[in-house]
TORZA-184137 format. One record per residue (C-alpha): chain; residue number from 1; x, y, z. Coordinates in Angstrom, 2 decimals. Example, Ala and Ser with C-alpha at 12.3 -4.5 7.8 and 13.67 -1.06 7.14 Angstrom:
// TORZA-184137
chain;n;x;y;z
A;1;12.30;-4.50;7.80 .
A;2;13.67;-1.06;7.14 .
This chain:
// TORZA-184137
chain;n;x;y;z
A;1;4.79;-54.47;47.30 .
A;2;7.14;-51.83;45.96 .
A;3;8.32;-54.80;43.22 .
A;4;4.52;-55.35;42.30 .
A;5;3.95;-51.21;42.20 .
A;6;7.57;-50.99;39.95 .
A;7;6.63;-54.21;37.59 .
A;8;3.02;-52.80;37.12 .
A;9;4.39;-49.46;36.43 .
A;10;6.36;-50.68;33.70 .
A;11;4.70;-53.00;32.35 .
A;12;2.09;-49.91;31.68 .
A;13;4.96;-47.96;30.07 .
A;14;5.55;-51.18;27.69 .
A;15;1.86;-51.12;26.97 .
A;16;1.58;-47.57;26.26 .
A;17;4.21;-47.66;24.14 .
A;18;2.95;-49.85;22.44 .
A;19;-0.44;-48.38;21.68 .
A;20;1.41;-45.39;20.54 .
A;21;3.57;-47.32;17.99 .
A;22;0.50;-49.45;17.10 .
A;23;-0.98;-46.10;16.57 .
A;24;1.89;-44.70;14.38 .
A;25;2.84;-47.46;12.26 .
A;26;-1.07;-48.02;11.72 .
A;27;-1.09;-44.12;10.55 .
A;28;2.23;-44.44;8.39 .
A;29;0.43;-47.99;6.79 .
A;30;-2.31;-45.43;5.46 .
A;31;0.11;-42.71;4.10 .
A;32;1.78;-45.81;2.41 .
A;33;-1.48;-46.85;0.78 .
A;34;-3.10;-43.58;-0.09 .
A;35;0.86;-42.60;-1.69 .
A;36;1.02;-46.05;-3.56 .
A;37;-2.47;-45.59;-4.93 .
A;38;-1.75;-41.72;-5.78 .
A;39;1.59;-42.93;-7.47 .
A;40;-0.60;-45.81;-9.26 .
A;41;-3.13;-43.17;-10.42 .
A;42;0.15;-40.88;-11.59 .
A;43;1.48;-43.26;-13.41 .
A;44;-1.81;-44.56;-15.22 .
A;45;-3.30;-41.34;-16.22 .
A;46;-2.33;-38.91;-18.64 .
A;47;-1.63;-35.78;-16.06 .
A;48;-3.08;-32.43;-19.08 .
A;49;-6.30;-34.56;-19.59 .
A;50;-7.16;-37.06;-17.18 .
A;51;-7.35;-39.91;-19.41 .
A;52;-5.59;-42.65;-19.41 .
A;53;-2.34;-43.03;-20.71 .
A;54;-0.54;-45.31;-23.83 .
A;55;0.69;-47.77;-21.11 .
A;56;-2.62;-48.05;-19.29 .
A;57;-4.37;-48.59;-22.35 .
A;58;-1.90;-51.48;-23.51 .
A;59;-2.84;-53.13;-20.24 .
A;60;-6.66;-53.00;-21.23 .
A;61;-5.82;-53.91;-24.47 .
A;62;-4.29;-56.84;-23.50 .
A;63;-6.75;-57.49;-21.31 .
A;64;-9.48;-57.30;-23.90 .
A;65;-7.83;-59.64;-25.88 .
A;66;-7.86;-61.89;-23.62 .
A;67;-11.63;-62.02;-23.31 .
A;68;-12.08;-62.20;-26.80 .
A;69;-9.78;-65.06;-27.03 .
A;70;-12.19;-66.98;-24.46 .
A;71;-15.63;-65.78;-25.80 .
A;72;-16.51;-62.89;-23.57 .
A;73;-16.22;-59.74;-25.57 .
A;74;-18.05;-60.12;-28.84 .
A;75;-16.88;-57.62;-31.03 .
A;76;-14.20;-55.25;-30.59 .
A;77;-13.21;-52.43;-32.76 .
A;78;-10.29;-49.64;-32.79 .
A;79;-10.55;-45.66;-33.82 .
A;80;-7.73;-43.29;-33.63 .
A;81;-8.34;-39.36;-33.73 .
A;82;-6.13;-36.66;-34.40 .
A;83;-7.44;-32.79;-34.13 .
A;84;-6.71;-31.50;-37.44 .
A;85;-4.58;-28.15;-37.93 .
A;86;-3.40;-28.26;-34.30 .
A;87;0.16;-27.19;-34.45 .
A;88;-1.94;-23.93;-36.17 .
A;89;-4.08;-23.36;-32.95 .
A;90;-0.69;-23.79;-30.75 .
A;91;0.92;-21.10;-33.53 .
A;92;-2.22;-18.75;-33.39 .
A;93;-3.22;-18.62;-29.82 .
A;94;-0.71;-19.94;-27.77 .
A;95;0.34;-23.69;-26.18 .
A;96;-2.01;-22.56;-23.39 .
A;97;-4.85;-22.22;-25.36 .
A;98;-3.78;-25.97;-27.36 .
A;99;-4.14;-27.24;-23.45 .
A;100;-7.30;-25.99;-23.11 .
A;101;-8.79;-27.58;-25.97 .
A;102;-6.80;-31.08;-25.58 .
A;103;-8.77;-30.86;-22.23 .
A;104;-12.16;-29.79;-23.40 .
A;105;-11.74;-32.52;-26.04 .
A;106;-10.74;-35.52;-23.56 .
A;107;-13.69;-34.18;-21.11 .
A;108;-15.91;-34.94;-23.94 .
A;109;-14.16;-38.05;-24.84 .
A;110;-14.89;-39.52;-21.76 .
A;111;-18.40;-38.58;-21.17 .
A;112;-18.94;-40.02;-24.20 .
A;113;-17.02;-43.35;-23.84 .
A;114;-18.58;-44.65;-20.53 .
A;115;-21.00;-46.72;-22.30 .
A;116;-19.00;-47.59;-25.87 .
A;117;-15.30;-48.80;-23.77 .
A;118;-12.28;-46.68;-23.15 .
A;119;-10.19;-44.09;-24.42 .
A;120;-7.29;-42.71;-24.19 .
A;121;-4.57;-40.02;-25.31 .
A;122;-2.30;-41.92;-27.36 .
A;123;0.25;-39.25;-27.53 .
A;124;0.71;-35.52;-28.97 .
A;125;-3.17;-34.46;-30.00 .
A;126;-4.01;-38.37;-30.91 .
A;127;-6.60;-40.43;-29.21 .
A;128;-7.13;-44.31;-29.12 .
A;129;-10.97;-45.94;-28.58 .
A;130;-11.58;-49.47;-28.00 .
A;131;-15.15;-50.33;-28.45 .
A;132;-15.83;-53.14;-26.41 .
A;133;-18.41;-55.30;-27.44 .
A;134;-19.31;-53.41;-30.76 .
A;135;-18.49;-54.45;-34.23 .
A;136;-17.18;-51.57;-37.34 .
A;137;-20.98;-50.70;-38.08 .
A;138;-21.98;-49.95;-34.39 .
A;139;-18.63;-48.18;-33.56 .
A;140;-19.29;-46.07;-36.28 .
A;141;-22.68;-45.08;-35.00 .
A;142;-20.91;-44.06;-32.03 .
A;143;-18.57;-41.97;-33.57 .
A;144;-20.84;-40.40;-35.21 .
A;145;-22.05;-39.49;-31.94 .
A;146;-18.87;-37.88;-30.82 .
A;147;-18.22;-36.36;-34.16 .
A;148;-21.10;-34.20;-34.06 .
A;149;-20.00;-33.75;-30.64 .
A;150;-16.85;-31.99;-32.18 .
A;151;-18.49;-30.18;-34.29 .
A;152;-20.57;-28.03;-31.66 .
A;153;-17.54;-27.69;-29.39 .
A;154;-16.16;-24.07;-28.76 .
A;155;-13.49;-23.79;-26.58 .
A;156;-13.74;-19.94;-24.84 .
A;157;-9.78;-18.64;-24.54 .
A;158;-8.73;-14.86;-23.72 .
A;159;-11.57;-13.16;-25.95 .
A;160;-12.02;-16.26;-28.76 .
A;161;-13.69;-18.88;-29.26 .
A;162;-11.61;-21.87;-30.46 .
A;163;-13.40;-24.06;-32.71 .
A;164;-11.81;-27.74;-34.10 .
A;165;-12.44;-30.52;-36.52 .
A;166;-11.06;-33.79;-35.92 .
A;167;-10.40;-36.89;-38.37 .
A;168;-11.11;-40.68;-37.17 .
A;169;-9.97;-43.95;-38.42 .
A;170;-12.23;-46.66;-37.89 .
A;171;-10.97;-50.15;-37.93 .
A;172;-12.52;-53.69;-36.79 .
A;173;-10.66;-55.73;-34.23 .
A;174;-9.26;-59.30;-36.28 .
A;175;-8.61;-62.40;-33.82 .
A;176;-6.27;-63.32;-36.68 .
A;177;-4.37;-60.05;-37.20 .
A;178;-3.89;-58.96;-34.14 .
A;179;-4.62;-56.27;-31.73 .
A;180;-1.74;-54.29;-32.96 .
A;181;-2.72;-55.07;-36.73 .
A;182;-5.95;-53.26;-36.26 .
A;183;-3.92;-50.19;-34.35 .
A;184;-2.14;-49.97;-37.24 .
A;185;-5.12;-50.23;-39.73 .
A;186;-6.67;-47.85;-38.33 .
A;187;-3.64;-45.15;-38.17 .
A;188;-3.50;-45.95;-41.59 .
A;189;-7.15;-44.94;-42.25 .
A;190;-6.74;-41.72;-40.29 .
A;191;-4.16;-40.03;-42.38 .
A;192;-6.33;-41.36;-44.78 .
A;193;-8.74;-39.34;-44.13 .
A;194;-6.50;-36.87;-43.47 .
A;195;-4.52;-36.25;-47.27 .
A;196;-8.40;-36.28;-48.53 .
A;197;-9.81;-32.98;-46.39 .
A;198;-9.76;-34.43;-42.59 .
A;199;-12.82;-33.66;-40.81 .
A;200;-13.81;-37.04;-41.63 .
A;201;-14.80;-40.59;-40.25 .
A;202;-13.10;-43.42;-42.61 .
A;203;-14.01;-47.18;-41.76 .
């Protein structure tokens, strides 16, 4: 009897133990995921604005290429923008105040982009679109959209209001050329735009 009491008394232990490890290594599992997916987000998104970043919008790129290549996108087409006189509003106001309107103008950016593709800060005070599924003409139209957009912006700082133009290149997405040939085209068209006056859209 005392054998059967000390075997079921351990074997209890065991199982308790058990549940409690289960338990554990079940909780540690979760930190694991939620770290991995907060180091996946970290790594992804731009951490001023909350866009994406250059590397996660290669990956779309890419991606988008892809379903061009096999009949699923339509039309694609590429803008870059660059906020004109910006190294001025650092100069004037402050690099805090430059944050603050790199973030009012990706907050706009990506209400506006939800239903044209993606965007993303492409580095410094430059942003890259994709327009999925649009050709030149309608990507236009839809930076027209955002331009106006600009142009009503006022970002409050200290006892200002900040106020910004910004310059786009527009360029049409070429099977034949590449994805990185119609970056480039469009870079091109942006400064462009930008030795004839900025505040401009050139396609």
């Amino acid at each position: 009897l005392i054998q059967i009491l000390n075997t079921i008394f351990i074997f209890a232990q065991i199982t308790a133990v058990m549940i409690i490890f289960t338990k554990d290594a079940q909780k540690m599992e979760q930190k694991l995921v939620r770290y991995n997916t907060k180091l996946q987000k970290l790594a992804s998104v731009d951490a001023l604005t909350g866009l994406w970043n250059r590397r996660s919008m290669w990956e779309y790129i890419r991606a988008v290429e892809y379903d061009y290549e096999v009949g699923n996108a339509g039309f694609v087409s590429i803008a870059i923008a660059d906020i004109d006189f910006f190294k001025k509003i650092n100069d004037t106001y402050g690099h805090d105040a430059g944050d603050k309107v790199l973030k009012a103008v990706a907050g706009l950016f990506m209400d506006k982009m939800k239903t044209y593709g993606r965007v993303c800060r492409w580095g410094g005070e430059e942003f890259l679109f994709v327009f999925y599924g649009r050709n030149g003409d309608a990507a236009y139209d839809a930076l027209q959209e955002i331009y106006d957009e600009i142009h009503r912006l006022t970002v409050p700082y200290e006892n200002e209001e900040i106020r910004i133009t910004m310059t786009f290149g527009l360029e049409e997405y070429d099977k034949n050329d590449g994805m990185e040939m119609a970056i480039r085209r469009a870079d091109e068209k942006l400064y462009q735009g930008k030795e004839t006056g900025r505040d401009k859209i050139v396609y």
